[in-house]
TORVEX-299283 format. One record per residue (C-alpha): residue in one letter; x, y, z negated. Coordinates in nm, 3 decimals. Each point is the difference from the previous one (the first is absolute). Last residue first. Example, Ala and Ser with C-alpha at 12.3 -4.5 7.8 and 13.67 -1.06 7.14 Angstrom:
// TORVEX-299283
> S|1.367|-0.106|-0.714
> A|-0.137|-0.344|-0.066
// end
This chain:
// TORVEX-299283
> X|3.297|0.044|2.571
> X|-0.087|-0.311|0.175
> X|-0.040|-0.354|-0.058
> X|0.055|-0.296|0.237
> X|-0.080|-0.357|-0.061
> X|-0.351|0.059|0.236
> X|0.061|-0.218|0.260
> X|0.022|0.282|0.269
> X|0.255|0.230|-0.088
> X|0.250|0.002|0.294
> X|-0.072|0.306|0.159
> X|-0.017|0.177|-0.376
> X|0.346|-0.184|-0.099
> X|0.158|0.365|0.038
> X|-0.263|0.160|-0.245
> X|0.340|0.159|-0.235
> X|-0.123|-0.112|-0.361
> X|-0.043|-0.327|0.120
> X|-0.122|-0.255|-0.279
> X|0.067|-0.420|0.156
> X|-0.142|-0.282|-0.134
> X|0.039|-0.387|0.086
> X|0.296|0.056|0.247
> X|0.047|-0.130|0.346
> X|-0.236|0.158|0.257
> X|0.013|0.385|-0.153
> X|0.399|-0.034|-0.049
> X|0.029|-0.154|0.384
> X|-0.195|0.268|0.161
> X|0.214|0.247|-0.237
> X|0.303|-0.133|0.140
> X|0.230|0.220|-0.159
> X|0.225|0.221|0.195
> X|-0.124|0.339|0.030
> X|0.021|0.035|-0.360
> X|-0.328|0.109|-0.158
> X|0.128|0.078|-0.366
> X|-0.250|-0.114|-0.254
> X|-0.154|-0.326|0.101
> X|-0.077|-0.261|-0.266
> X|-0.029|-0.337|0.044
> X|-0.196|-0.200|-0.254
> X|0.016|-0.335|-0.191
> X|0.316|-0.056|0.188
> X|0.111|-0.394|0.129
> X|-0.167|0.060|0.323
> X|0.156|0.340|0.145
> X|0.376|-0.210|-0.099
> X|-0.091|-0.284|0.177
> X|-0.114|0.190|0.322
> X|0.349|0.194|-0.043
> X|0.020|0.346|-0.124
> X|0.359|0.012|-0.079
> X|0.046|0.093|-0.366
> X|0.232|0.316|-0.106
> X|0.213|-0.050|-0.332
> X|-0.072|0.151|-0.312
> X|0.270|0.107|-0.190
> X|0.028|-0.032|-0.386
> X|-0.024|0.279|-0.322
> X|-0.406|-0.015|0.056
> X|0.048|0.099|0.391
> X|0.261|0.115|0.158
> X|-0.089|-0.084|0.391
> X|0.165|-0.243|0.271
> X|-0.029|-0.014|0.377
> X|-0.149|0.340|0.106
> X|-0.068|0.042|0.359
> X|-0.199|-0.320|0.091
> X|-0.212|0.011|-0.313
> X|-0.157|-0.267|-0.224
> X|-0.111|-0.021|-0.356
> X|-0.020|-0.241|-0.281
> X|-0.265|0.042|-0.299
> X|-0.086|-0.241|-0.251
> X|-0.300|0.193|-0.139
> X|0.054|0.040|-0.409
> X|-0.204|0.323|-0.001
> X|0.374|0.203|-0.057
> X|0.088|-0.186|0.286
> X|-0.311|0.136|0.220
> X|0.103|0.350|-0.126
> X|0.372|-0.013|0.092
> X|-0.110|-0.138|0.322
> X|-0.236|0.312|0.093
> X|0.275|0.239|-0.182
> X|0.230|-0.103|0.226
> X|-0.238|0.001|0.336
> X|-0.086|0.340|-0.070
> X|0.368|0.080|0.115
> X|0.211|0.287|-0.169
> X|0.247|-0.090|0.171
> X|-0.023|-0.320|0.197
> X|0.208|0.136|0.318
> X|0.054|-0.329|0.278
> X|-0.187|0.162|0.281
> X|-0.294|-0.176|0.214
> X|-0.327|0.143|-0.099
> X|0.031|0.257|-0.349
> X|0.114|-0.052|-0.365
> X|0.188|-0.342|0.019
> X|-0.159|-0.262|-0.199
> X|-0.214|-0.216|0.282
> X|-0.183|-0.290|-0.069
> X|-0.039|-0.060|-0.345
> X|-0.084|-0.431|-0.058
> X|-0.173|-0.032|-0.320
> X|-0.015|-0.342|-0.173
> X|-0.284|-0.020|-0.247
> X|0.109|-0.087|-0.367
> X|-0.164|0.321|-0.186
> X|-0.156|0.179|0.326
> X|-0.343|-0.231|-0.057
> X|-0.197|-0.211|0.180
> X|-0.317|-0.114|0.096
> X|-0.002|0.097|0.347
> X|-0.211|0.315|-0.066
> X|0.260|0.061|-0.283
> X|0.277|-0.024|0.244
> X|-0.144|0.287|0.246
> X|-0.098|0.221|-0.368
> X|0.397|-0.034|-0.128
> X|0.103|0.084|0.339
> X|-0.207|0.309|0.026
> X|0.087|0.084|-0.349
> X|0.345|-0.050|0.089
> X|-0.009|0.309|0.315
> X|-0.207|0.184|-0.173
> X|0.295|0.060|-0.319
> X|0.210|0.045|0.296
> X|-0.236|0.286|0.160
> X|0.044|0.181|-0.337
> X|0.276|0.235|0.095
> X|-0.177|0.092|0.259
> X|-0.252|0.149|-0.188
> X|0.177|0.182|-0.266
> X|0.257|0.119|0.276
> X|-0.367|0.186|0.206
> X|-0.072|0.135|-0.393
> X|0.326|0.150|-0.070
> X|0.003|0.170|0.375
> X|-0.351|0.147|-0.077
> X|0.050|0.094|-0.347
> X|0.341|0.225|0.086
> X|0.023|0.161|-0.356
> X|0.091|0.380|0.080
> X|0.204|0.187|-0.234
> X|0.321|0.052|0.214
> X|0.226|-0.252|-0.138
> X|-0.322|-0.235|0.054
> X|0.044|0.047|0.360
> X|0.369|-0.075|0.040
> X|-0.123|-0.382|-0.193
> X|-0.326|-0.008|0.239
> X|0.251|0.050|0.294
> X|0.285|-0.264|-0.083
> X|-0.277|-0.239|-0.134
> X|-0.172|-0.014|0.402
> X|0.356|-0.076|0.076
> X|0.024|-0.312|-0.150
> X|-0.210|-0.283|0.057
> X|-0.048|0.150|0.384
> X|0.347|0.019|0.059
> X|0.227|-0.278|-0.106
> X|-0.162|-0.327|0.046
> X|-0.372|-0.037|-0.132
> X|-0.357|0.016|-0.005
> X|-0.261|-0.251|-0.121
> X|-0.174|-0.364|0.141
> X|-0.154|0.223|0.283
> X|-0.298|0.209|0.088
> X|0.006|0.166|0.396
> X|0.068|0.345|0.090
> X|-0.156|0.133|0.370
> X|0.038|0.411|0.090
> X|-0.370|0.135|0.012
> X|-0.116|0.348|0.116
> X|0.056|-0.064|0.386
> X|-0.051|-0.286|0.244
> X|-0.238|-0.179|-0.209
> X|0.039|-0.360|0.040
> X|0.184|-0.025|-0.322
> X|-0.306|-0.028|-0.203
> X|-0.098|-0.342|0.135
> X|0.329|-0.120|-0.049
> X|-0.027|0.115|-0.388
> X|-0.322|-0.133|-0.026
> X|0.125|-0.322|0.145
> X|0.260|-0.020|-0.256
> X|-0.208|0.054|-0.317
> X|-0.209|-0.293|0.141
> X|-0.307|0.080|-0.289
> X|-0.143|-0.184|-0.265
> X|-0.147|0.332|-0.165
> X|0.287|-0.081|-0.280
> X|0.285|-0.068|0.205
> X|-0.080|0.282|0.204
> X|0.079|0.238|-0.298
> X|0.316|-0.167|-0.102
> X|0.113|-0.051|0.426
> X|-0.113|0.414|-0.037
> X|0.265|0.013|-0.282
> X|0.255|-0.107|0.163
> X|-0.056|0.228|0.324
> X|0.018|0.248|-0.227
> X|0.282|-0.065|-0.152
> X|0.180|-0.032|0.342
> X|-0.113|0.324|0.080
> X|0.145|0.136|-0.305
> X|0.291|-0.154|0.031
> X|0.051|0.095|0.342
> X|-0.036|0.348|-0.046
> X|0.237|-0.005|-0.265
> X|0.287|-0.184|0.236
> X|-0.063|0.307|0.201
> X|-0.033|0.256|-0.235
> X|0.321|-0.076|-0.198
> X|0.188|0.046|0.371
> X|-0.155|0.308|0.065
> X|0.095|0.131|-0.394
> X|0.371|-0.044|0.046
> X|-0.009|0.211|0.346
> X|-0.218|0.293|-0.111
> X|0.239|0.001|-0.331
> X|0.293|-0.041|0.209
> X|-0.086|0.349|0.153
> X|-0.190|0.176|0.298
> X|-0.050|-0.307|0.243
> X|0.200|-0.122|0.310
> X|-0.158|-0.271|0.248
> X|0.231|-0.241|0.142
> X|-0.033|-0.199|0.292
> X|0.145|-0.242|0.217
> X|0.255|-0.106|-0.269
> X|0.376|-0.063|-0.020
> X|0.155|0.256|0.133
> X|-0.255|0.265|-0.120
> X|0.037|-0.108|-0.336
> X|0.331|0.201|-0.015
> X|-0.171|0.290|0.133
> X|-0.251|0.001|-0.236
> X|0.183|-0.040|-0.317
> X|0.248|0.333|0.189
> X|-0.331|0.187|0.044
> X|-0.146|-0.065|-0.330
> X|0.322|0.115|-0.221
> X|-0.003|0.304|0.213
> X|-0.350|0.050|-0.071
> X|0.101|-0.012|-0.372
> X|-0.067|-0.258|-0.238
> X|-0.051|-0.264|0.313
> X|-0.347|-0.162|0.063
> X|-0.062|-0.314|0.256
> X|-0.227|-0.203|0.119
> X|0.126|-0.254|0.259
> X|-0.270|-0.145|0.243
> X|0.052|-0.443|0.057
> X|0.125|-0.074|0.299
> X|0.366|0.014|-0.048
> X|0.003|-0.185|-0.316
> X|-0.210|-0.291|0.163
> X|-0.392|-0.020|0.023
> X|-0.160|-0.315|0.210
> X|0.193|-0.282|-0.174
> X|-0.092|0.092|-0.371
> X|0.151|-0.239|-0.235
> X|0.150|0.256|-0.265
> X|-0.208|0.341|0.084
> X|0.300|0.281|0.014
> X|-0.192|0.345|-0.106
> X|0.306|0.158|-0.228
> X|-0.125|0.311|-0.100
> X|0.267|0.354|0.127
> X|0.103|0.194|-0.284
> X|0.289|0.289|0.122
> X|0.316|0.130|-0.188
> X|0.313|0.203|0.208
> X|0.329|0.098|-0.111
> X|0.165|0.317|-0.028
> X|-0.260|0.212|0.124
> X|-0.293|-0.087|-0.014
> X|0.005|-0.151|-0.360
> X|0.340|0.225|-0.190
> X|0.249|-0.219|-0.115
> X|0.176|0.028|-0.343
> X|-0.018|-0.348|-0.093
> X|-0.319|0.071|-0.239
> X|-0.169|0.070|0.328
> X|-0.028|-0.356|0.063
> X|-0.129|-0.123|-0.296
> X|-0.278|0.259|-0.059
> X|-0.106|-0.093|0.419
> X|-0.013|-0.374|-0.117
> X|-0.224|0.011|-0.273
> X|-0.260|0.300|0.034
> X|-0.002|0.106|0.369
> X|0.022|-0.360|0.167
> X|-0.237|-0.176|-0.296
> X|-0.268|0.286|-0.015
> X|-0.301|-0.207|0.208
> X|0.047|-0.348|-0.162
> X|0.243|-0.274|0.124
> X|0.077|-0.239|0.319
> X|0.322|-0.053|0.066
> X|0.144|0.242|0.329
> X|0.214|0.216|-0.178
> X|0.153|0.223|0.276
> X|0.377|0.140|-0.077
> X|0.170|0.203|0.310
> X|0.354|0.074|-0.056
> X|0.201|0.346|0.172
> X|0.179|0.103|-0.373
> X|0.039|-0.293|-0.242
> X|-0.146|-0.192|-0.265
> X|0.203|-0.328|-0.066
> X|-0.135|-0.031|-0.348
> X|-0.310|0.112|0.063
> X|-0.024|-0.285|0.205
> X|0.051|-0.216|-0.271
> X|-0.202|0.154|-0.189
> X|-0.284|-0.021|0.163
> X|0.053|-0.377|0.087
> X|-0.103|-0.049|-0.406
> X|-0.236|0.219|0.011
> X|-0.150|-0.088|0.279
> X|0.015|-0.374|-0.137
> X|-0.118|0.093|-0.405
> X|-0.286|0.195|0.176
> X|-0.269|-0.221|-0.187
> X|-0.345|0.143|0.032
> X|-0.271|-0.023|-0.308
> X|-0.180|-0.341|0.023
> X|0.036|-0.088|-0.372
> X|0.213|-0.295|0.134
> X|0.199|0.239|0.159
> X|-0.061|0.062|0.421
> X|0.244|-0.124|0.277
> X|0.152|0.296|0.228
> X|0.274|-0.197|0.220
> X|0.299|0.147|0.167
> X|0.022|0.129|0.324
> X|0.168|0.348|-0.019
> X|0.117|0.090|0.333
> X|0.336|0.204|-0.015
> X|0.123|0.255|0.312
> X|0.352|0.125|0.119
> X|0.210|-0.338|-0.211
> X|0.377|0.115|-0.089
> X|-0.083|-0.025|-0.369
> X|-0.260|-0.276|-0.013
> X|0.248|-0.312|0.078
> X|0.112|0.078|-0.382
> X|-0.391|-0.184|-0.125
> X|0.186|-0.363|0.042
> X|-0.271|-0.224|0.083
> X|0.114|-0.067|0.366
> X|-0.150|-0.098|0.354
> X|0.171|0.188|0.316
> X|-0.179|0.025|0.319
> X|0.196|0.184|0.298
> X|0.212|-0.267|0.095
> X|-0.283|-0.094|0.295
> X|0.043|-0.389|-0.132
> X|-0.085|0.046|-0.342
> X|-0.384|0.159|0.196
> X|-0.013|-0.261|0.172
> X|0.066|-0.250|-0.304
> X|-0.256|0.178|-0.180
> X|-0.267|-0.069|0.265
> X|0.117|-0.365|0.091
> X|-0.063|-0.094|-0.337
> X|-0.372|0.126|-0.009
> X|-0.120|0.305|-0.130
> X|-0.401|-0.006|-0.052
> X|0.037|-0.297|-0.273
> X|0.256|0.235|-0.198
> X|0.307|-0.234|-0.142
> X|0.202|0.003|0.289
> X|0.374|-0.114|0.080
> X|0.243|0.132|0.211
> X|0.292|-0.116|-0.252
> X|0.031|0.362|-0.143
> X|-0.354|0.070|-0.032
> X|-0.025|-0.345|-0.249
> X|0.298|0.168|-0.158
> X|-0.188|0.311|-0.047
> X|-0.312|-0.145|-0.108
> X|0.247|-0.216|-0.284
> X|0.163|0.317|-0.102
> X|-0.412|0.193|-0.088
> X|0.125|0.320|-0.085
> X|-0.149|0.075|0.366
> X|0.230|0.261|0.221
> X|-0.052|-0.039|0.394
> X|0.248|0.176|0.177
> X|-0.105|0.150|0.355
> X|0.188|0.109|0.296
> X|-0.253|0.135|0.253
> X|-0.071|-0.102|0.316
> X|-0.373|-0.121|0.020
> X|0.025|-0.317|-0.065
> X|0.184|0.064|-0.335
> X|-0.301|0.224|-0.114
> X|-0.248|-0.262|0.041
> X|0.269|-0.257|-0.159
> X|-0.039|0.268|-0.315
> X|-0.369|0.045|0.019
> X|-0.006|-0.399|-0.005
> X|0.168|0.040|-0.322
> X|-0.100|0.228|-0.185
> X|-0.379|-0.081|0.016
> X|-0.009|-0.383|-0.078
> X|0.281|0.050|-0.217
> X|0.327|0.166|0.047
> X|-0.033|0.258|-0.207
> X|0.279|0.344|0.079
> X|0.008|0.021|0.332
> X|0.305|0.223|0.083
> X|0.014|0.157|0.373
> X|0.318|0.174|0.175
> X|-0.081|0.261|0.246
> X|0.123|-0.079|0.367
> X|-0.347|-0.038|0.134
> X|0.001|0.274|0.268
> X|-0.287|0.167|-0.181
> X|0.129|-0.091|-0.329
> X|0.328|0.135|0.049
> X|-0.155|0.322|0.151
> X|-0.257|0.091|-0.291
> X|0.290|-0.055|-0.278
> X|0.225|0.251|0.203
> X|-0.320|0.176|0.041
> X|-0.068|0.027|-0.408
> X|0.383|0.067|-0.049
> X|0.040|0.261|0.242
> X|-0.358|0.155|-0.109
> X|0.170|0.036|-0.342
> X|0.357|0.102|0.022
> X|-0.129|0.327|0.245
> X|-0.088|0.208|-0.191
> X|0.307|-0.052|-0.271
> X|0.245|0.041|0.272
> X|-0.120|0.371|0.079
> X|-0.266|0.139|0.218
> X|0.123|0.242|0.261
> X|-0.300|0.231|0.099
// end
């Protein structure tokens, strides 16, 4: 049978597509060049292809352009290799899309004040590839978002230029799992879900992925793929709740929350170990578990669980002051007046990120009580705080003296906790890293 030109247009252009990203000639367009975008974009550089990283952000770009880094996990040297192969191009002008073969969407998902999710940033890049929509591309939205996000926002767009999905161009979700600070897991070793509109669209996301990472593991839509990465942060809230509110519960029967934990942990099977903390933050586990109780309540069902594990969490700061305003009192003391020294603001051990850190509310609380509260942190020299910046302390043996009480939130590798529990007068540890240390009994625990 002869088939005519219009059979065969469309499995040329998906294997044309298929072949220059096999033999890494295809043209990639990051489009966020944040702690996601842009180390997926060197990743991408490394391995052959010519990228162009887009960020609205001029001043990023211009950093970029200079061989200069502003993500802790990408140092200098990095971007200036990949400046130096020709083949990575910073910009923030959204034209560079029309001659690129495949998009990644980077952008961040934040949440409203009222906690509902704001797209305004896939929108916004959305539309700007729509704009330069054209036959053989590959788009994959990798910001995190609620189950329906792929099919009913971006997929709309795109077929409004006249483009057929599968065929003319190609639209795939695959969840961004980059941990900021982790030395064990880089892009490459870290297992790449992803789910295309049509199985076409999934082959070609998976292919390109393929260059770059070990493995990747294909799933029937973007919905599957946008709801795996809301259950993983989810599962850690919850678990982290509860591990919050068994320190509550131990704290009452007078029990080492922590030892029971470590004690629990010995079983080989049945038990994965959480521990309490000052709060949750940074830009997953705040958020995400909102993206999938907001989706849920579209649907009629009020997620009680999820609400309840945030409710708890998002009281840990709150525990965090009254344990410092119960350590002073046994001293005589008050918060009004005392001098507070925060150790620790960033989110998580060892990165610079403070969003949506436990540690600002913590300090915002103790000032609202009238403490006189300083902080200090190795990775983040100044915070907005009050309508001034805060400047990081060193923790010097005449600094841990002059506080009233030390308080630990973020365990940073590099404070010298044997030093913190020897020096100061009073010292609340949220994170049980003084514990070897602890034996004059100045040291509180969450």
């Amino acid at each position: 049978m002869i088939m005519s030109l219009e059979q065969t247009v469309e499995p040329t252009r998906q294997l044309d597509l298929l072949h220059r990203i096999n033999t890494r000639s295809a043209k990639v367009a990051v489009v966020g060049l944040g702690y996601v975008g842009l180390p997926m974009a060197v990743e991408f550089c490394q391995a052959g292809f010519t990228v162009v990283g887009l960020d609205v952000d001029t001043d990023r770009c211009a950093m970029l352009a200079d061989g200069r880094s502003y993500i802790a996990d990408l140092t200098d040297a990095g971007v200036q290799a990949a400046l130096a192969t020709g083949r990575f191009h910073p910009t923030s002008h959204p034209r560079c899309l029309s001659d690129m073969d495949a998009v990644l969407i980077c952008v961040p998902t934040p949440l409203r004040k009222s906690k509902d999710p704001d797209l305004t940033a896939i929108l916004g890049s959305s539309e700007a590839v729509a704009a330069y929509l054209h036959p053989g591309q590959l788009i994959i939205l990798e910001s995190t978002t609620y189950p329906g996000t792929t099919e009913e926002i971006l997929l709309p767009m795109f077929l409004n230029t006249g483009l057929s999905v599968g065929e003319d161009f190609f639209l795939a979700f695959s969840p961004e799992r980059i941990d900021p600070g982790n030395k064990e897991f880089g892009i490459g070793d870290i297992t790449k879900i992803v789910g295309g509109v049509t199985p076409m669209c999934t082959r070609l996301a998976a292919a390109l992925y393929q260059q770059v990472v070990n493995t990747v593991v294909s799933v029937a839509s973007p919905r599957v793929a946008e709801a795996s990465k809301l259950l993983e942060n989810t599962f850690r809230s919850v678990n982290i709740a509860l591990a919050n509110e068994m320190s509550l519960i131990c704290d009452r029967l007078n029990i080492n929350v922590w030892e029971v934990i470590d004690a629990a942990a010995t079983k080989p099977f049945g038990f994965m170990p959480h521990y309490p903390g000052p709060g949750i933050g940074g830009h997953c586990i705040p958020l995400d578990p909102h993206y999938l109780s907001w989706k849920a309540r579209l649907s009629g069902y009020e997620p009680r669980f999820i609400s309840l594990a945030s409710e708890i969490n998002g009281q840990m700061p709150h525990r965090v002051v009254d344990l410092v305003a119960n350590a002073l009192n046994d001293q005589s003391k008050c918060i009004r007046g005392s001098d507070i020294l925060v150790l620790g603001v960033a989110y998580k051990p060892n990165v610079s990120d403070h969003r949506e850190s436990p540690a600002m509310e913590i300090i915002e609380l103790l000032h609202t009580r009238g403490g006189h509260v300083a902080y200090s942190d190795p990775f983040v020299p100044t915070i907005a705080f009050a309508d001034r910046l805060l400047t990081s302390q060193p923790v010097t043996e005449a600094r841990l003296r002059e506080a009233d009480c030390v308080v630990i939130v973020t365990h940073h590798s590099a404070f010298p906790y044997a030093q913190i529990v020897s020096e100061a007068r009073l010292v609340v540890d949220t994170r049980n890293v003084t514990r070897p240390f602890a034996q004059l009994g100045n040291v509180k625990y969450l």
